[in-house]
Every structure is written in C-alpha cells, then in structure tokens.
N, C-alpha and C positions, 0 to 999 in steps of 0.2 A: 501757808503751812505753819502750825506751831510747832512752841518747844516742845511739847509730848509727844507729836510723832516726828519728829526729829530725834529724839531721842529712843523711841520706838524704832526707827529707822536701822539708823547707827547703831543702835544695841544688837539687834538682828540679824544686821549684816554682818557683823564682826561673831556672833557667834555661828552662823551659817559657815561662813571663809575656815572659823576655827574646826568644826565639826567637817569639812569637806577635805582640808587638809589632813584631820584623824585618821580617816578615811584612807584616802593615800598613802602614809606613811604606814599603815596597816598592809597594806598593798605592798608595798614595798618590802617592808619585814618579811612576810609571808614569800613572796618570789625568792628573795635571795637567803632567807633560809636554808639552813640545809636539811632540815627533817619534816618539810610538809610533804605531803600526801598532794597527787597530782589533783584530785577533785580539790584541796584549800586553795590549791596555786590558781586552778581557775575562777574560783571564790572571791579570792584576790582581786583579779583580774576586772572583776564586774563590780566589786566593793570600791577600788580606786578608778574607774571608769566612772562611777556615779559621783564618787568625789570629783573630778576635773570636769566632767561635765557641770556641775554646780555649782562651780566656781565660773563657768564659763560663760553659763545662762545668769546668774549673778551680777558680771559685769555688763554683761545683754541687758538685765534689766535696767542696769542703774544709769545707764549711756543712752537708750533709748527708750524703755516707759513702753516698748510693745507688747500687748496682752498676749501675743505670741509664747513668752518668755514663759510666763507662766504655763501655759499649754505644755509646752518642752518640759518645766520642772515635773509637774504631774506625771506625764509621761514616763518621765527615766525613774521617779522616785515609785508608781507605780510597779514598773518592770524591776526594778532591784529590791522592791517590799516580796515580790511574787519567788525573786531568786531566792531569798531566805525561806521563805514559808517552804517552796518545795524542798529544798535543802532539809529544813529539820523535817519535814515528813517522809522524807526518803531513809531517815536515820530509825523512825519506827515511831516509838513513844516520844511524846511530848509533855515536861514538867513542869513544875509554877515556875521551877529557872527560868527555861527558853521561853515560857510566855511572859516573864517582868524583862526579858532580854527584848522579845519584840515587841510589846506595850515601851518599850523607853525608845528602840527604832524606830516605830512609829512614830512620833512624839516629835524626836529629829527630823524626819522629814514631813512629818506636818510644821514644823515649825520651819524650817525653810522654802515650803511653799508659800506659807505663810507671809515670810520672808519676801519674795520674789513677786507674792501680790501687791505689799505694799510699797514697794516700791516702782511698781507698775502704772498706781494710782497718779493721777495727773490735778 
C-alpha cells in the first residue's frame, strides 16, 4: 500500500469517526432538550443510531477487512438516507434548502461508505 492511500485511509476514517460522532451529539442535544417535539426526539433517535453504528462497522472494517462491513454501511446509511427523505415529505413542500441539506447528507454518507470500502480493500 502507498503513501496516497494511506493517507486517503486516514483522512477518511478520521473524517467518517468526526461526522458519526456529529451525529450522536445531535442525538443527544435533541433527547435531553427540552422543547423537541416527540417526532425530533425519534429523529434523534435514528440520527445517533446511524452515527454508533458507523462508528461500529468502522472499527469492523478496519480490524477485519470483511466485505461484510461494507454491506452493513450500505444498509443503515441506505435506511437513515430513506428516514430523512420521508421526514421532509411528510412536512409537504420541499425547498432548494432541504435539497443542499440532503445533496450535503448524501455526500456524508457516500463518503463513508466510501470510507468503509476502502478500507475493506486487502
């Protein structure tokens, strides 16, 4: 392996770890609030759920290199991309905001799968 995907590596994984913790602490703000609405708190709930799972399959990847890992990332990043989308179409209209909100989600969890492929690589 070279220096570029070693550094490609590292770069990755440290910004995936940063973005999964965001996540979480998002989660956590929102629970122990005291003026969310019970739909945020479950919001939450599924936001800091995909954060510790990605953290978790993360250290899956990097410890063991099974193409499994990736499968798992797909998965959850799939199911929490689905919870947002139906979230804002339950709310009605949809504005260039919520689409540069989930064009940038996107983006995070393509880049952590992304993430979790390359480090899957043997």
């Amino acid at each position: 392996m070279n220096r570029q995907d070693n550094i490609l590596r590292y770069g990755f994984s440290i910004f995936s770890v940063l973005t999964s913790f965001l996540f979480v602490y998002y989660a956590v703000s929102v629970i122990y609030g005291s003026h969310a609405t019970q739909w945020l708190k479950m919001f939450a709930y599924v936001a800091g759920g995909y954060g510790l799972f990605n953290v978790y399959i993360l250290s899956w990847a990097w410890r063991s290199q099974s193409a499994k890992a990736v499968t798992a990332n797909l998965v959850i990043a799939v199911c929490f991309f689905g919870v947002v989308v139906m979230d804002l179409l339950r709310r009605g209209s949809v504005d260039g905001t919520q689409v540069g909100v989930l064009t940038g989600l996107l983006a995070i969890l393509a880049i952590n799968w992304f993430t979790i492929k390359k480090l899957c690589q043997k």
